[in-house]
N, C-alpha and C positions, 0 to 999 in steps of 0.2 A: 828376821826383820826387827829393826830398834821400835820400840814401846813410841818414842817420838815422829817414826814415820806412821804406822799405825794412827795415832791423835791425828795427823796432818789432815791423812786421807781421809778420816772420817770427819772434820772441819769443813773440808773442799766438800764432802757429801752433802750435810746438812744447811750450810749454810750458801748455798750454789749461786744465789746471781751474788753476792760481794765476794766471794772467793775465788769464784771459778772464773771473774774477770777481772782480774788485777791490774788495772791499769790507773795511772794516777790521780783518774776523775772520778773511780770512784771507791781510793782510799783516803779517808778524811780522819781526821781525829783519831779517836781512842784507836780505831782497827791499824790508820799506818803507822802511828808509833808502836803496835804491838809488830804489825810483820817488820819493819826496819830493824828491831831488837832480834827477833826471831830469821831473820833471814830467808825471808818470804822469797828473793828470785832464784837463790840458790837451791831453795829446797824443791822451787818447781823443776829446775834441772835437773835434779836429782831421780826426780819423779819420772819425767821423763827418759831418761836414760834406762832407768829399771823397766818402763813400761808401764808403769801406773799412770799415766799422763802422758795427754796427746794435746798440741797445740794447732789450732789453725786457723784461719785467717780469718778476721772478724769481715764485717758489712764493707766491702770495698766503699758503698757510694758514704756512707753514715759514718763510720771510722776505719779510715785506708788502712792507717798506720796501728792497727790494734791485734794481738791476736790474743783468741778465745784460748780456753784450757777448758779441757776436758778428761773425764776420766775414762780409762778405758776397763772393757768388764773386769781383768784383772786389778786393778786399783777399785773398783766398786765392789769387788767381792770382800776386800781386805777390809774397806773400811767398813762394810755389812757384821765384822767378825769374822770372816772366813768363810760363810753359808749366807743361799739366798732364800729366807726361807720360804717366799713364793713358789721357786723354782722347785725347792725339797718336797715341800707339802703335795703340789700338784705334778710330781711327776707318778709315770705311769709302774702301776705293778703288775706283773703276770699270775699272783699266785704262788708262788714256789719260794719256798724259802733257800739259804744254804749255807752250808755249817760246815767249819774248819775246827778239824777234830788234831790234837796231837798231844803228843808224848814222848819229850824230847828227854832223853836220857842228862845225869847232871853233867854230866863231860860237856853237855851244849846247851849249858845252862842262859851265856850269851845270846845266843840264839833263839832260847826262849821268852828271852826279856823282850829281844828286840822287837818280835812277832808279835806279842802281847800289845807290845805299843805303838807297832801298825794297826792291828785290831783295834786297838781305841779309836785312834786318830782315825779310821775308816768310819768309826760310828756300828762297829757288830757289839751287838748285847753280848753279854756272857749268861749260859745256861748252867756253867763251872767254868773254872779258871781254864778248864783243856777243852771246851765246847764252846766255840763263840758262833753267832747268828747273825744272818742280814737279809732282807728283803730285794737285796740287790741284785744283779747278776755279776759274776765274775770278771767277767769280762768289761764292765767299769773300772773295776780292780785290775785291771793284765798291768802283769809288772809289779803291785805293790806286796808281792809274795819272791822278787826275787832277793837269791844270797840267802835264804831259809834250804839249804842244802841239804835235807833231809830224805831219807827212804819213805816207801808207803805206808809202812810200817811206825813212820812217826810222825807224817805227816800226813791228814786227808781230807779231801774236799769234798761235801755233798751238795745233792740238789735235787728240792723233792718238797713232798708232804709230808704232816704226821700222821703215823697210822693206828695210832690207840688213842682216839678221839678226841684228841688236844684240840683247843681250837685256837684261831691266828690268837685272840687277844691270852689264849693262856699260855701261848709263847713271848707275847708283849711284855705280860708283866712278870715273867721269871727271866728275862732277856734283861731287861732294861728297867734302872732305877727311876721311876716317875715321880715318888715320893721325893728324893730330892732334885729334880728338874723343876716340881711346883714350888719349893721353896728358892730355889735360886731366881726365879721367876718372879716369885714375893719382894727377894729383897730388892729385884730391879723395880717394882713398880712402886717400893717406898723411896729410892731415888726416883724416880721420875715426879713422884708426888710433892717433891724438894724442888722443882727447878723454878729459878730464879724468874722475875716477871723485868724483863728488860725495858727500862727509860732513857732518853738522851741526859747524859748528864756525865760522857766520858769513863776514864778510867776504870771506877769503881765498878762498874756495870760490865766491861769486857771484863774484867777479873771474878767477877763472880763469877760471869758465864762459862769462862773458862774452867772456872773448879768445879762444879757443876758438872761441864760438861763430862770434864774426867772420870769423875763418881762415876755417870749415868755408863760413858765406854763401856768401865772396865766390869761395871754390873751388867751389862749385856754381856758383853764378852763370856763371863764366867755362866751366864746362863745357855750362851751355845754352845759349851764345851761341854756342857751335859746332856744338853738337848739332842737325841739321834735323829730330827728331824726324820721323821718317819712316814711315807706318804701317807693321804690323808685316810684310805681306807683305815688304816693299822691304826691312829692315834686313837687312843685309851678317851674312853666318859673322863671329862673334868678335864682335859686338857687345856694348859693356858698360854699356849705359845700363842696362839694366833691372835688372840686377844690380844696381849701384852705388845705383839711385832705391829696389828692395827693402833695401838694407843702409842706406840713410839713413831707412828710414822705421823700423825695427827699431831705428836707435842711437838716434833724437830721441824715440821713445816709452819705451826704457830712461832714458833721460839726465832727461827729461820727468816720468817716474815720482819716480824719485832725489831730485829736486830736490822736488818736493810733497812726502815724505818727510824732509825737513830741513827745512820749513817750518813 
């Protein structure tokens, strides 16, 4: 997906009643010269088509001829960064951890890479570069181990406990990098502590907001890609996602408001 659809989606999020109703009463000033530039009816098409946007029929009696846009969860996940972290935090755990053990010979060296970088993208810690973990079950995962073509012998799947007295969090933090997920964390909430205080006054004011907002994306952004979002049993003392995900949902719905109010 382009870095420009990405920004849309997360725009149409945070900014919901002048976005997510584009209709021409209530694009005024600085906002309709920005989407007429930008290509504001195209880009809903566009959305639509992919499935990130659903449009339907506003208030028949209050406005016939209007329809709403809306996102649908696929388009809210993307613009969330790819994770919902309510959703991550509070989902449920069994207890049992499981661990993809291998040893691919250099002849499938390919193959090793490419497994590695499902493993990430999954979100499994690594214990070593050939033991990676996850609190999840497999079977969320069915499928995201196909085309790894391997024997038992190079390939294997456990699931279970540990039995020489580990305990969950002394798998946490040799699993998974915390040290830097709290700085990535940091430097988003030194952008957040930047954004811009929105006045009517045009231009100037939607351009800031816009650079701003970009900063802020792609500093989240970079803080769920490290984040393994871990349910809430497992997450480590000091942890600051949930802080950080409560302070960005408090500033995007001030900042959010602000901006409707100069419109």
């Amino acid at each position: 997906m382009k870095a420009s659809t990405e920004e849309f989606l997360y725009f149409l999020m945070w900014s919901a009643d002048t976005l997510m109703r584009p209709t021409l009463s209530n694009m005024t000033g600085s906002f309709e010269q920005w989407a007429f530039r930008n290509g504001l009816g195209r880009r809903l098409q566009i959305l639509e088509r992919e499935q990130f946007l659903e449009r339907q029929a506003a208030d028949k009696e209050t406005a016939p001829d209007e329809r709403v846009c809306k996102l649908t969860e696929t388009g809210r996940i993307v613009a969330l960064g790819g994770v919902d972290p309510v959703a991550a935090w509070g989902r449920p755990w069994d207890g049992r951890w499981r661990l993809v053990m291998f040893d691919l010979p250099e002849n499938l060296n390919r193959q090793r890479v490419k497994l590695r970088r499902v493993l990430k993208d999954l979100k499994f810690g690594y214990l070593q570069n050939s033991v990676w973990l996850s609190p999840d079950s497999f079977d969320v995962h069915a499928g995201k181990f196909a085309g790894a073509r391997v024997d038992v012998e190079s390939l294997t799947l456990f699931e279970g406990r540990p039995a020489g007295g580990e305990s969950d969090q002394d798998l946490v933090s040799g699993a998974w990098a915390f040290g830097a997920v709290q700085q990535r964390y940091d430097a988003w909430a030194k952008v957040a502590g930047q954004a811009p205080r929105i006045r009517s006054g045009g231009e100037t004011t939607w351009k800031a907001v816009r650079h701003w907002a970009q900063r802020e994306r792609l500093a989240w952004a970079s803080a769920v890609e490290a984040d393994p979002f871990l349910p809430e049993p497992l997450l480590p003392a000091g942890y600051a996602g949930r802080k950080c995900w409560s302070q960005r949902i408090d500033l995007l719905c001030t900042l959010a408001a602000d901006l409707r109010r100069t419109q």
